[in-house]
C-alpha angles and dihedrals in degrees: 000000000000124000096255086073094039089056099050095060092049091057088052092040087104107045086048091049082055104051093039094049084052088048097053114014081240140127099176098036075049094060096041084054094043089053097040090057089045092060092043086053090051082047101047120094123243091246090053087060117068098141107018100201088051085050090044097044090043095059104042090048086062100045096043084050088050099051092041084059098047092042088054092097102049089045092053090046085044106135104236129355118329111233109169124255101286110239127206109234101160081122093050121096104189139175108265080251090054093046101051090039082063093052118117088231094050095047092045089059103053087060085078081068124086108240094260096047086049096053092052095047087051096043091045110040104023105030088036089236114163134239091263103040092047084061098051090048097054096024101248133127115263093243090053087049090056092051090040088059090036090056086045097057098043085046094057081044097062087041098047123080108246082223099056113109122229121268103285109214078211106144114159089048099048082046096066097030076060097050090052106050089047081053088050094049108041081046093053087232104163106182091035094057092044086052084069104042124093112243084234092047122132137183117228107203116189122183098147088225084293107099116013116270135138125297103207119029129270112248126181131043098255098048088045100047087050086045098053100040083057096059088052100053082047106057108026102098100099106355118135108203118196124181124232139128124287122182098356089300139094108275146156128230120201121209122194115186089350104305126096115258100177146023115206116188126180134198128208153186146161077007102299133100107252093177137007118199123209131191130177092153097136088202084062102049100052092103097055125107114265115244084259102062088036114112112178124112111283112233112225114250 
């Protein structure tokens, strides 16, 4: 392969990592189907590329759906709730559309769709691909394409609270709504910490029966705010927390001996805290930098 076509798919690695991490709430399954693709285009022929981002999309669509297919089982048999693997994007600088589409609410809903249905929700309304050139990418009619995204977005409908706001691109206030609950929470401040949460608010808490969390979500302010108080006091000898942005929205991630233990994400809007997600899943952290390479401010203990 010369370096002309190295270097094409280089200049089309991000956009693929993207796609693929919406496709399957993975980093690491990202990686796998960003590499794969990569060996199929060294394999491919000249003749079978005549438009190399509609080649490259187009394989890494199939393989995500089929690894979304073939994952199905072990989701479904998953101890706990599933949140996907947190990702750090203080360096990213998205669309509204991109950004939302990273969240950890937005990417638990669309696990209620089937992989294909998933594909064509993410290539049409998020990578702006048409009707016809979403069914040439996942090998569908174009009529079967328009009912497949029909059936997604009733499907999140259905999913979604009819109450629940829109993502806000609202920085500088979830910041400090941030700041504050991990204030609240550090400080053991009960009715401080219940002030900022949403009366509709839950914890998500997801430690794959790996590391101990909590196996049904967390509802109420009052519950939550005890709930969360209590991870704090548990975990707080020897944890170093650091703020930054995951998923596109304001988080904390805690370090003990150098490696990251947690991953702490909270969404917000109209200034209180509507969800927190937790995950202490080891197999889901292991992407993440290393205290040592994290350069975000350190929040006191």
């Amino acid at each position: 392969m010369d370096a002309l076509t190295a270097n094409t798919f280089t200049e089309h690695r991000q956009y693929l990592f993207a796609l693929a991490y919406r496709m399957t709430g993975s980093a690491a399954d990202a990686e796998d189907l960003v590499q794969e693709t990569w060996l199929r285009w060294q394999r491919a022929g000249q003749e079978e590329i005549r438009v190399p981002r509609a080649f490259l999309t187009t394989v890494i669509t199939r393989l995500a759906i089929q690894h979304l297919e073939s994952a199905r089982v072990r989701r479904e048999e998953y101890v706990g709730p599933w949140l996907p693997e947190p990702m750090v994007t203080a360096e990213q600088r998205d669309s509204a559309e991109l950004s939302e589409s990273l969240t950890m609410a937005f990417l638990v809903l669309l696990e209620s769709l089937s992989p294909v249905e998933r594909a064509v929700f993410l290539l049409h309304e998020i990578f702006d691909y048409s009707h016809a050139e979403t069914a040439l990418l996942v090998g569908k009619t174009e009529t079967a394409c328009r009912q497949l995204l029909s059936r997604a977005k009733r499907a999140l409908r259905d999913r979604k609270s009819e109450r629940r706001p829109k993502y806000e691109a609202r920085p500088a206030a979830a910041k400090q709504l941030s700041d504050a609950l991990s204030h609240a929470m550090q400080g053991g401040d009960l009715a401080s910490l219940m002030t900022l949460l949403d009366e509709q608010v839950i914890v998500y808490s997801d430690g794959g029966g790996l590391r101990r969390a909590a196996i049904n979500p967390i509802r109420g302010p009052e519950r939550a705010a005890r709930f969360l108080i209590g991870v704090a006091r548990k975990t707080s000898d020897g944890l170093n927390r650091y703020a930054t942005e995951i998923n596109a929205q304001c988080g904390l991630l805690g370090f003990r001996k150098g490696e990251v233990e947690s991953a702490l994400v909270i969404d917000t809007a109209e200034g209180r805290v509507r969800a927190v997600y937790i995950v202490v899943n080891p197999e889901k952290l292991r992407h993440l930098p290393e205290e040592r390479n994290f350069h975000d401010p350190r929040i006191p203990s």
